[in-house]
N, CA and C atoms as an extended XYZ file, in Angstrom:
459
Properties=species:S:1:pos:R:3:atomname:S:1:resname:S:1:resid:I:1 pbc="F F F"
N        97.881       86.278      -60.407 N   UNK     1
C        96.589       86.477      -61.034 CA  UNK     1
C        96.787       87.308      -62.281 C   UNK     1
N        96.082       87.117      -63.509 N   UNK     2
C        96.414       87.085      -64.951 CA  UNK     2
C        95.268       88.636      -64.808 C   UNK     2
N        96.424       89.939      -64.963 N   UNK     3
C        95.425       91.408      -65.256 CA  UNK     3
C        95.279       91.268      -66.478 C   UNK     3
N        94.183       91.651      -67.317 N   UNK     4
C        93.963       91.878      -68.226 CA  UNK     4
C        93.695       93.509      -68.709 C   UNK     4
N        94.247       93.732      -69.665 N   UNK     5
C        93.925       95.440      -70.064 CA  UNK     5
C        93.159       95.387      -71.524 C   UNK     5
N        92.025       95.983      -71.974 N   UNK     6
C        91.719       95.751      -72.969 CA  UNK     6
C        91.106       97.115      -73.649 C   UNK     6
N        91.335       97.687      -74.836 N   UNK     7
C        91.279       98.815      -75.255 CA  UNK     7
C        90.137       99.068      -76.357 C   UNK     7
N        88.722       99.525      -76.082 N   UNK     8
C        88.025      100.113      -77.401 CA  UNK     8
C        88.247      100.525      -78.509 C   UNK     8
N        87.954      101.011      -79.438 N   UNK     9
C        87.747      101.824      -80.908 CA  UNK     9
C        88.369      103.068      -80.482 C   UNK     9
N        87.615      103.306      -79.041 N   UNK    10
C        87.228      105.127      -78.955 CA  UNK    10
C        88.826      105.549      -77.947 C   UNK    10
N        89.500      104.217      -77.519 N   UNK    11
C        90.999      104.343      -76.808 CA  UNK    11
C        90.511      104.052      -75.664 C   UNK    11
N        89.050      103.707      -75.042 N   UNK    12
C        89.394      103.481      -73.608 CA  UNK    12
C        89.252      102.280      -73.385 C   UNK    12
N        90.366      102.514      -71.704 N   UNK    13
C        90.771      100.927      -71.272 CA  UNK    13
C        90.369      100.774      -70.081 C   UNK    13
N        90.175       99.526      -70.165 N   UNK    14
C        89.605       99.053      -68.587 CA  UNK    14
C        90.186       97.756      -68.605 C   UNK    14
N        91.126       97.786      -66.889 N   UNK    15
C        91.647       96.273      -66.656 CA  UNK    15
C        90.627       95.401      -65.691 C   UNK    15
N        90.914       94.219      -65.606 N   UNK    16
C        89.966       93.227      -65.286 CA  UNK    16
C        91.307       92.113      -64.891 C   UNK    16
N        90.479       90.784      -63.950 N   UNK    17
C        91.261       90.234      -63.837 CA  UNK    17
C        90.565       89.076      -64.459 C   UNK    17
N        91.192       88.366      -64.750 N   UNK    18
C        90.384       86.969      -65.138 CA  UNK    18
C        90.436       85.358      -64.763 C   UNK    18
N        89.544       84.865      -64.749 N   UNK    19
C        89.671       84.042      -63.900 CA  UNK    19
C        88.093       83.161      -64.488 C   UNK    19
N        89.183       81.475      -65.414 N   UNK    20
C        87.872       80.669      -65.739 CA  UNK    20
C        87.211       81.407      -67.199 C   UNK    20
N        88.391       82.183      -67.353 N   UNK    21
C        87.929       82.590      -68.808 CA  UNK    21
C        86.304       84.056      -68.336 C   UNK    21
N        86.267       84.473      -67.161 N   UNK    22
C        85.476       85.520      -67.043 CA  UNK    22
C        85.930       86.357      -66.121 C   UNK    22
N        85.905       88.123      -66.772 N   UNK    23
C        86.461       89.005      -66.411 CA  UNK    23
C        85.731       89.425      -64.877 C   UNK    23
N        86.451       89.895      -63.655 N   UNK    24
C        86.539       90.065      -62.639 CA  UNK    24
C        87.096       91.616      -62.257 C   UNK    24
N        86.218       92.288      -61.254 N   UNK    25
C        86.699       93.435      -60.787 CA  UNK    25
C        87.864       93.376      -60.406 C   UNK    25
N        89.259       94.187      -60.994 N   UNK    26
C        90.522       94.255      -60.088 CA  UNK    26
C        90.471       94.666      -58.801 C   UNK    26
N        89.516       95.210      -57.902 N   UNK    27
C        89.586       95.793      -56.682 CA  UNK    27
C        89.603       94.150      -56.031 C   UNK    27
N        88.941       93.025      -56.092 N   UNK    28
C        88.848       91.827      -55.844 CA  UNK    28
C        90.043       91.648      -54.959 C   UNK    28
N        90.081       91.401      -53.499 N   UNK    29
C        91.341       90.934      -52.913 CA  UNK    29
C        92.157       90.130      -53.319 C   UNK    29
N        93.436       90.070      -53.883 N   UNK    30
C        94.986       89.206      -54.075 CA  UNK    30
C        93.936       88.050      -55.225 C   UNK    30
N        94.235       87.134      -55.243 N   UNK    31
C        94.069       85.615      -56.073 CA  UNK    31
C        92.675       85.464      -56.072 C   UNK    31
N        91.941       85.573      -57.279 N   UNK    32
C        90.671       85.914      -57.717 CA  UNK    32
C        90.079       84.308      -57.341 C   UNK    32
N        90.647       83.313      -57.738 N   UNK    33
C        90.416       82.123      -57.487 CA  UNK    33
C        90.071       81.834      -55.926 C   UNK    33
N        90.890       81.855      -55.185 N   UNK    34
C        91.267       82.373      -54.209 CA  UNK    34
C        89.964       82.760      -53.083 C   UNK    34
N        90.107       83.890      -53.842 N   UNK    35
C        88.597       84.720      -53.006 CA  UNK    35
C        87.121       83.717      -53.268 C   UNK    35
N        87.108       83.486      -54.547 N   UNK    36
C        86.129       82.726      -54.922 CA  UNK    36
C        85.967       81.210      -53.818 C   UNK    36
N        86.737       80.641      -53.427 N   UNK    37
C        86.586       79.654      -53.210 CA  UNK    37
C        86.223       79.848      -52.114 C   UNK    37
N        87.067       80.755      -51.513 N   UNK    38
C        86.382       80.938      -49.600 CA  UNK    38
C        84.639       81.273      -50.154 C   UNK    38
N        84.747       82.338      -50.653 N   UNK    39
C        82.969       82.733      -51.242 CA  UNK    39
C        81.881       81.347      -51.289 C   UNK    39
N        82.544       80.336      -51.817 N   UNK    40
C        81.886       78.979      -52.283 CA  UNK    40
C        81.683       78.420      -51.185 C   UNK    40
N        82.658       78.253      -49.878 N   UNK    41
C        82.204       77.574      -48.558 CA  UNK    41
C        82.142       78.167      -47.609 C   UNK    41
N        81.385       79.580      -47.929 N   UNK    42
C        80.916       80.375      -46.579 CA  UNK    42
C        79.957       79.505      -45.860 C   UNK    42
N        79.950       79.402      -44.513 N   UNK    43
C        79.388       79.003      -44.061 CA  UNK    43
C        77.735       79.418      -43.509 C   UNK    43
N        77.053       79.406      -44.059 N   UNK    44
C        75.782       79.824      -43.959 CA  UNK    44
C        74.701       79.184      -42.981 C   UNK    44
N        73.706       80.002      -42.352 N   UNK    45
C        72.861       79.635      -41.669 CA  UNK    45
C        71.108       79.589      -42.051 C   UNK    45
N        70.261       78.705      -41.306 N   UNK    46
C        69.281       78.780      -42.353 CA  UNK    46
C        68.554       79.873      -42.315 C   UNK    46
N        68.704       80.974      -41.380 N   UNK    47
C        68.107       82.081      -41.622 CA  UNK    47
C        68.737       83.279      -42.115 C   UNK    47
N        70.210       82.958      -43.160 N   UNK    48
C        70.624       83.915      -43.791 CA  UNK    48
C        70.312       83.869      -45.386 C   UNK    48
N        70.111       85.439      -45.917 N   UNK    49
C        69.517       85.482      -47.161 CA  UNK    49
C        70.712       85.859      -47.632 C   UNK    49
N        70.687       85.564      -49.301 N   UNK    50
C        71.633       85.606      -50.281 CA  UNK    50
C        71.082       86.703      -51.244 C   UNK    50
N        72.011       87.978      -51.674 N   UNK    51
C        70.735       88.322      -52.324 CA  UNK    51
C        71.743       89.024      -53.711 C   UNK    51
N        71.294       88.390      -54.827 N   UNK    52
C        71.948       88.647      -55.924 CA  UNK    52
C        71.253       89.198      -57.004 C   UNK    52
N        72.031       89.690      -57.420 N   UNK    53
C        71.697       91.019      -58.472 CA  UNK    53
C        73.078       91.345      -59.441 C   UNK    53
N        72.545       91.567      -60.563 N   UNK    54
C        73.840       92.614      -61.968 CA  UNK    54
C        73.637       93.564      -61.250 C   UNK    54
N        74.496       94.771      -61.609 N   UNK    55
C        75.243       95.825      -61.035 CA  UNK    55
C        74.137       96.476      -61.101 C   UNK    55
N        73.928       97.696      -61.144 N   UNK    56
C        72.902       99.005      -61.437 CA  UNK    56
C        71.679       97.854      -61.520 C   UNK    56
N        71.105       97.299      -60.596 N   UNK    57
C        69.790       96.598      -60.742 CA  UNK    57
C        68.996       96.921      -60.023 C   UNK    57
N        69.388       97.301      -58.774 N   UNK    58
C        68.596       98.266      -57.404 CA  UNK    58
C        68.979       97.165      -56.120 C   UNK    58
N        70.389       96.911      -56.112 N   UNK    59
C        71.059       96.332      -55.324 CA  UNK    59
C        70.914       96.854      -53.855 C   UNK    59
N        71.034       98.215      -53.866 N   UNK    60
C        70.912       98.743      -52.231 CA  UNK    60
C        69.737       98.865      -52.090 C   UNK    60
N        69.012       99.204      -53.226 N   UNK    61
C        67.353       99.318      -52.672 CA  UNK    61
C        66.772       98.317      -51.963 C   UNK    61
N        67.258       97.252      -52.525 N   UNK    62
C        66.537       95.514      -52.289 CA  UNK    62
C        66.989       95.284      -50.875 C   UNK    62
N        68.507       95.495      -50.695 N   UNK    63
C        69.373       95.231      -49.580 CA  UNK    63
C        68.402       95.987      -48.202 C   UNK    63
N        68.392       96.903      -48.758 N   UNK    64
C        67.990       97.952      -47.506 CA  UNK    64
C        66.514       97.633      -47.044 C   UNK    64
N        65.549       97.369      -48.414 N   UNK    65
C        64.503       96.706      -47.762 CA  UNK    65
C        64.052       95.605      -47.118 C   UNK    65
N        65.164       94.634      -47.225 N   UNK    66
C        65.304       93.566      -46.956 CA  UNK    66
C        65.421       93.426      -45.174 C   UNK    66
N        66.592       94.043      -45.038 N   UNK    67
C        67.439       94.556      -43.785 CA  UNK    67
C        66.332       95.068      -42.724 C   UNK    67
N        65.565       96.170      -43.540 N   UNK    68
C        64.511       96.581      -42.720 CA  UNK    68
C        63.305       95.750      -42.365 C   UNK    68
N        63.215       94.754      -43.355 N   UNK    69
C        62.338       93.941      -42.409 CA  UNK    69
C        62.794       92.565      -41.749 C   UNK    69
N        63.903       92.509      -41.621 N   UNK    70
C        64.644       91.799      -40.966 CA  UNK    70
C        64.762       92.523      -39.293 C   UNK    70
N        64.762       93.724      -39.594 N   UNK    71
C        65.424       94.184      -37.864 CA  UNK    71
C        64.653       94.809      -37.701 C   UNK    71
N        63.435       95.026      -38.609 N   UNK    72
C        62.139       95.568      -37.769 CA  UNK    72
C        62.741       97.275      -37.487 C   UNK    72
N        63.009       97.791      -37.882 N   UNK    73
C        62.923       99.134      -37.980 CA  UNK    73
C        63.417       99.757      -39.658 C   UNK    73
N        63.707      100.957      -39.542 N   UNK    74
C        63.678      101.973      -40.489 CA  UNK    74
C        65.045      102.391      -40.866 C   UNK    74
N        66.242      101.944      -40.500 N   UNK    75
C        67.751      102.292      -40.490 CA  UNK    75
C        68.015      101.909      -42.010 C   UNK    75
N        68.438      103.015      -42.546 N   UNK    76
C        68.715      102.569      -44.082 CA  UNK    76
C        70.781      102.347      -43.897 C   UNK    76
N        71.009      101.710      -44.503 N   UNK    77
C        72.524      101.245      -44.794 CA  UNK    77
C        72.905      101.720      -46.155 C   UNK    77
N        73.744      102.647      -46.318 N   UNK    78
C        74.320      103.376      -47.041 CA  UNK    78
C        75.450      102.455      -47.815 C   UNK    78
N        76.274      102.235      -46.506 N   UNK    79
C        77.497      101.164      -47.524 CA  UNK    79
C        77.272       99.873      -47.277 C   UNK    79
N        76.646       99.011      -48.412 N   UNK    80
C        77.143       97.732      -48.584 CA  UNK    80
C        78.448       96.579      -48.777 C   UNK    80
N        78.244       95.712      -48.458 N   UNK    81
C        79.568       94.683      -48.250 CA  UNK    81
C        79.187       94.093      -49.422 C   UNK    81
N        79.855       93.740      -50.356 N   UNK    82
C        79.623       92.842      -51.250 CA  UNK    82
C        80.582       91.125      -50.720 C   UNK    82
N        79.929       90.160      -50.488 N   UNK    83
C        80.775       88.899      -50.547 CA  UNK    83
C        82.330       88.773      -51.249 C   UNK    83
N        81.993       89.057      -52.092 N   UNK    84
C        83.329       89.466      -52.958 CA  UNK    84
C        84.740       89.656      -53.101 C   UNK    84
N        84.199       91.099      -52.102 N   UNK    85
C        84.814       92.037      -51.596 CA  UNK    85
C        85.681       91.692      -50.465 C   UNK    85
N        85.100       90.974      -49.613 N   UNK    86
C        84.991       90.767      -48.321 CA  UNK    86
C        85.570       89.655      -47.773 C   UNK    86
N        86.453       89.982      -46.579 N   UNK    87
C        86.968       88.617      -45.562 CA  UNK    87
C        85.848       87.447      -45.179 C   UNK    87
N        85.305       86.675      -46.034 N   UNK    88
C        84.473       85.736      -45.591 CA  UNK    88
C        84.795       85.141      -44.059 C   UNK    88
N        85.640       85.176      -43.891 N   UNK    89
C        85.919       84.374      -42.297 CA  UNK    89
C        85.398       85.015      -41.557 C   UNK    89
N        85.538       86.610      -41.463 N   UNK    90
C        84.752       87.552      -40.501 CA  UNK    90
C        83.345       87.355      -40.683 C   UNK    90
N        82.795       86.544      -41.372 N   UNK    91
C        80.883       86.138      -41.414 CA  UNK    91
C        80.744       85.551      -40.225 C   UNK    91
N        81.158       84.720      -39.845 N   UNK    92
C        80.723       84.189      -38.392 CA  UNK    92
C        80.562       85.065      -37.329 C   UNK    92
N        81.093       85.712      -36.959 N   UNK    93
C        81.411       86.524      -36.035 CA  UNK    93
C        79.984       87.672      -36.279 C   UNK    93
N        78.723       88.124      -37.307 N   UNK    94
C        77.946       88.548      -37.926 CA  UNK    94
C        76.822       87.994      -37.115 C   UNK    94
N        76.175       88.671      -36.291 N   UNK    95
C        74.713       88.104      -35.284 CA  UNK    95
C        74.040       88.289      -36.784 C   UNK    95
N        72.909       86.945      -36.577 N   UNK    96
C        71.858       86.968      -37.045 CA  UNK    96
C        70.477       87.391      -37.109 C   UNK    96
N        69.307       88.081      -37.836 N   UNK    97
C        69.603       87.191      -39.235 CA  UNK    97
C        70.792       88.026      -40.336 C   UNK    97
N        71.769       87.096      -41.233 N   UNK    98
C        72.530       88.173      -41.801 CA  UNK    98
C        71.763       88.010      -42.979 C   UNK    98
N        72.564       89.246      -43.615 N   UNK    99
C        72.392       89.294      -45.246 CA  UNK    99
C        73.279       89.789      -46.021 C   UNK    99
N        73.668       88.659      -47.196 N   UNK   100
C        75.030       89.069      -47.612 CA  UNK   100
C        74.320       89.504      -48.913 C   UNK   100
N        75.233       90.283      -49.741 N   UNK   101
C        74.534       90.905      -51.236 CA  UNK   101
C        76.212       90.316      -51.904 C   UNK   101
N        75.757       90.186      -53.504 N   UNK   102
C        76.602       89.849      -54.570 CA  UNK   102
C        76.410       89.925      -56.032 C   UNK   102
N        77.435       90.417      -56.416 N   UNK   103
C        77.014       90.658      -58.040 CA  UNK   103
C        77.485       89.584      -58.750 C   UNK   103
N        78.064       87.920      -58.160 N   UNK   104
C        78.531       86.891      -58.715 CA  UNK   104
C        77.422       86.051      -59.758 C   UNK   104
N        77.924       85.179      -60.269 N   UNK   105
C        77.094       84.810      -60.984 CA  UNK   105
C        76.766       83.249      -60.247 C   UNK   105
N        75.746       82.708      -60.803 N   UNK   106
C        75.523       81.165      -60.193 CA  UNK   106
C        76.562       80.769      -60.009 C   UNK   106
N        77.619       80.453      -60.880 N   UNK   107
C        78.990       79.131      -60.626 CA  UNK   107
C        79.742       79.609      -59.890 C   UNK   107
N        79.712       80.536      -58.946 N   UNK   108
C        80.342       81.298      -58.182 CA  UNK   108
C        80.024       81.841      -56.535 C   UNK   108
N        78.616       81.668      -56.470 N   UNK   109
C        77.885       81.809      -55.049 CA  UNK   109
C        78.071       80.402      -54.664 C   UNK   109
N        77.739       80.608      -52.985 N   UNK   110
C        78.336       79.829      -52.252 CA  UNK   110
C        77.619       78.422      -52.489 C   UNK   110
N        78.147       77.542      -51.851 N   UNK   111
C        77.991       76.494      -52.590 CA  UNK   111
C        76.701       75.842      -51.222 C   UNK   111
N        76.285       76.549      -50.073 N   UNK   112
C        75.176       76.405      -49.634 CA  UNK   112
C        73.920       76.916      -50.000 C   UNK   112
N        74.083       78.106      -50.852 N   UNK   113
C        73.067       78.702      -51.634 CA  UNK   113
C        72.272       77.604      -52.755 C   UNK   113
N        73.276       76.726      -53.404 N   UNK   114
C        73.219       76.219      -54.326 CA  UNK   114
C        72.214       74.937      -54.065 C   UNK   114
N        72.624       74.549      -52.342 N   UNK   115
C        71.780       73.499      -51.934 CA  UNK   115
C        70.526       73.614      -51.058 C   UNK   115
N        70.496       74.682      -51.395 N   UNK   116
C        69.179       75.446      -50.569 CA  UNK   116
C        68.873       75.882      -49.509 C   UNK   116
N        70.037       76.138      -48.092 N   UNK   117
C        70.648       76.189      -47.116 CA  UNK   117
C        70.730       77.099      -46.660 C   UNK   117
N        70.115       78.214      -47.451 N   UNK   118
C        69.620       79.460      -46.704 CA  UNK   118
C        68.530       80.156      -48.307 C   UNK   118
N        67.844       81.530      -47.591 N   UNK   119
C        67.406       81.854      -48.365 CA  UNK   119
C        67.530       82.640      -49.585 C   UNK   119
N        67.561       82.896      -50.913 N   UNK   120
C        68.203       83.615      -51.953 CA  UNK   120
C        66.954       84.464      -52.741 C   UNK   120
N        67.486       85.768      -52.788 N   UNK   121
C        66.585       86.748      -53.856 CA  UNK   121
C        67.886       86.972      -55.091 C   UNK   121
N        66.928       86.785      -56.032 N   UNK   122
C        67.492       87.150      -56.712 CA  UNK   122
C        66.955       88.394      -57.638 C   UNK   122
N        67.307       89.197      -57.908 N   UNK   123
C        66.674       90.706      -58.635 CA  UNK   123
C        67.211       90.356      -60.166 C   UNK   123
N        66.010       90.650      -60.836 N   UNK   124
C        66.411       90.770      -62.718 CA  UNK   124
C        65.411       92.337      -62.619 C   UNK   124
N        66.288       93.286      -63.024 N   UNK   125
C        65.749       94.290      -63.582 CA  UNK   125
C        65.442       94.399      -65.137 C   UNK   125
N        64.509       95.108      -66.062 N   UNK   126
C        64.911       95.279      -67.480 CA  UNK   126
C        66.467       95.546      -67.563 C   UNK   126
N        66.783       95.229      -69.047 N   UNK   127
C        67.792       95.216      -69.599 CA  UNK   127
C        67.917       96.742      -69.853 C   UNK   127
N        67.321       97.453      -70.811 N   UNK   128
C        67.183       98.392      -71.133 CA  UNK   128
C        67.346       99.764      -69.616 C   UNK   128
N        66.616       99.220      -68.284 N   UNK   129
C        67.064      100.357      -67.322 CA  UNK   129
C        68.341      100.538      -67.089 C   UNK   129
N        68.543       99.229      -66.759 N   UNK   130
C        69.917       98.917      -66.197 CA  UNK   130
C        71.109       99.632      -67.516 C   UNK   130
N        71.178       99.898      -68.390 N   UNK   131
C        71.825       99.929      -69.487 CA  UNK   131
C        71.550      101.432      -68.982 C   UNK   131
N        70.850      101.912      -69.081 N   UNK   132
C        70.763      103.520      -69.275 CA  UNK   132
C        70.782      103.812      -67.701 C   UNK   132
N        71.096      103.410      -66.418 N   UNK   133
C        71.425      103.433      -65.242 CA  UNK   133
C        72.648      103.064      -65.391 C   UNK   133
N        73.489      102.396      -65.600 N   UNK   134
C        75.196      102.214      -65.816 CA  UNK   134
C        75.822      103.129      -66.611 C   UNK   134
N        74.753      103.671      -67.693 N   UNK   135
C        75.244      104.735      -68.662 CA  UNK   135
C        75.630      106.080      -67.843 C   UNK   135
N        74.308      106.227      -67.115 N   UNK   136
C        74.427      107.806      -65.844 CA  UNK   136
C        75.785      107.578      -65.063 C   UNK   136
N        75.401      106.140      -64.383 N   UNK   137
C        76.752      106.224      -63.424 CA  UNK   137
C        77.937      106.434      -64.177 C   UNK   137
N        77.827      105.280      -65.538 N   UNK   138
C        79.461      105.767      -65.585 CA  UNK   138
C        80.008      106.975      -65.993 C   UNK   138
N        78.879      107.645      -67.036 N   UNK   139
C        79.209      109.168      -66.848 CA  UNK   139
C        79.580      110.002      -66.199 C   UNK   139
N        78.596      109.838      -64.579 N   UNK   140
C        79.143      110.776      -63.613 CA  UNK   140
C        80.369      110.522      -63.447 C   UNK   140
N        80.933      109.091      -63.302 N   UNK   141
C        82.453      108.735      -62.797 CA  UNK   141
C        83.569      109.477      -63.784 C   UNK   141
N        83.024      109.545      -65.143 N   UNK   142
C        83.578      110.228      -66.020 CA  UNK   142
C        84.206      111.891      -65.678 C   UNK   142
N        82.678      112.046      -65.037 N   UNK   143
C        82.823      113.820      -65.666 CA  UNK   143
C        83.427      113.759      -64.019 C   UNK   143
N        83.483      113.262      -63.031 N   UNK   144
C        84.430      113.882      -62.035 CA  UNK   144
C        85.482      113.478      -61.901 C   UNK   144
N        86.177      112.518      -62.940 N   UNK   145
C        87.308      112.130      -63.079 CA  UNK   145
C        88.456      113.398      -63.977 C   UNK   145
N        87.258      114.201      -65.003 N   UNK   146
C        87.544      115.332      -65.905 CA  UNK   146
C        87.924      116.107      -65.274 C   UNK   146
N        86.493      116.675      -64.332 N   UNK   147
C        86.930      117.959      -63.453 CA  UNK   147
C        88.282      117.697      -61.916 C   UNK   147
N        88.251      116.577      -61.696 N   UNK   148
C        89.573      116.322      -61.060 CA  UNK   148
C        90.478      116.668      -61.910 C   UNK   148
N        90.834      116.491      -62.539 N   UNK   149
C        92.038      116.231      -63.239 CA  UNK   149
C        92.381      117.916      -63.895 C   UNK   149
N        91.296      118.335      -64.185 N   UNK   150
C        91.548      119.837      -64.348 CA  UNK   150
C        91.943      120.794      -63.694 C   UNK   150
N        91.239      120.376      -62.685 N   UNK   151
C        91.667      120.906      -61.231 CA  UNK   151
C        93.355      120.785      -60.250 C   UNK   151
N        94.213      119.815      -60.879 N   UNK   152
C        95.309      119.778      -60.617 CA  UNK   152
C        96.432      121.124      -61.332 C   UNK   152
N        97.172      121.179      -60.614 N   UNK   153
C        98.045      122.287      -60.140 CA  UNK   153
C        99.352      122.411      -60.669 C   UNK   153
């Protein structure tokens, strides 16, 4: 799988993997292709929701409300699974109803989503939040990446 490293004006770099000519999180398990394709023939049921969203869009918010009225109580879920991320084969084994979350784009969700085979939300936040919500996060990731690093011995 083809890493890509690519460097700003200001010197910073961020690698990516690529795949189809569009850049991909390196955390992505082994062969980006790969992952994608299991992603494409997850096997889905008709009472599982798909629920997609860009990054900083209110991904856990949606998730969590979702979840909660799915199981009929109040249990908020802290860590999400992204599809992605994730051993698709272990979905079966997932009592229903499930709900998977993803930051993929259309040509890339599963290919039962596509045929209507379960149910899909999809979240569009403004442009403008989301921009100044990725700005905070990546800052914070910034400034405790600083004070780590200062902090070494």
């Amino acid at each position: 799988m083809e890493l890509v490293k690519k460097t700003d004006d200001q010197g910073n770099t961020t690698i990516f993997k690529r795949y189809h000519g569009r850049a991909f999180h390196k955390e992505i398990p082994g062969n980006v292709g790969d992952q994608l394709e299991k992603v494409a023939s997850l096997p889905c049921r008709p009472d599982d929701v798909l629920l997609c969203t860009f990054p900083k869009s209110g991904t856990h918010w949606v998730f969590n409300m979702v979840r909660m009225i799915q199981t009929n109580t109040l249990k908020y879920i802290s860590d999400l699974a992204m599809i992605e991320f994730e051993d698709v084969g272990r979905s079966a084994n997932i009592k229903s109803p499930r709900l998977f979350a993803t930051h993929l784009t259309y040509p890339f969700i599963p290919k039962a989503a596509k045929e209507g085979q379960l149910k899909l939300i999809y979240v569009l936040r403004n442009p403008k939040d989301v921009v100044c919500s990725y700005y905070k996060y990546m800052s914070q990731i910034k400034a405790r990446a600083t004070l780590a690093t200062s902090m070494d011995f």
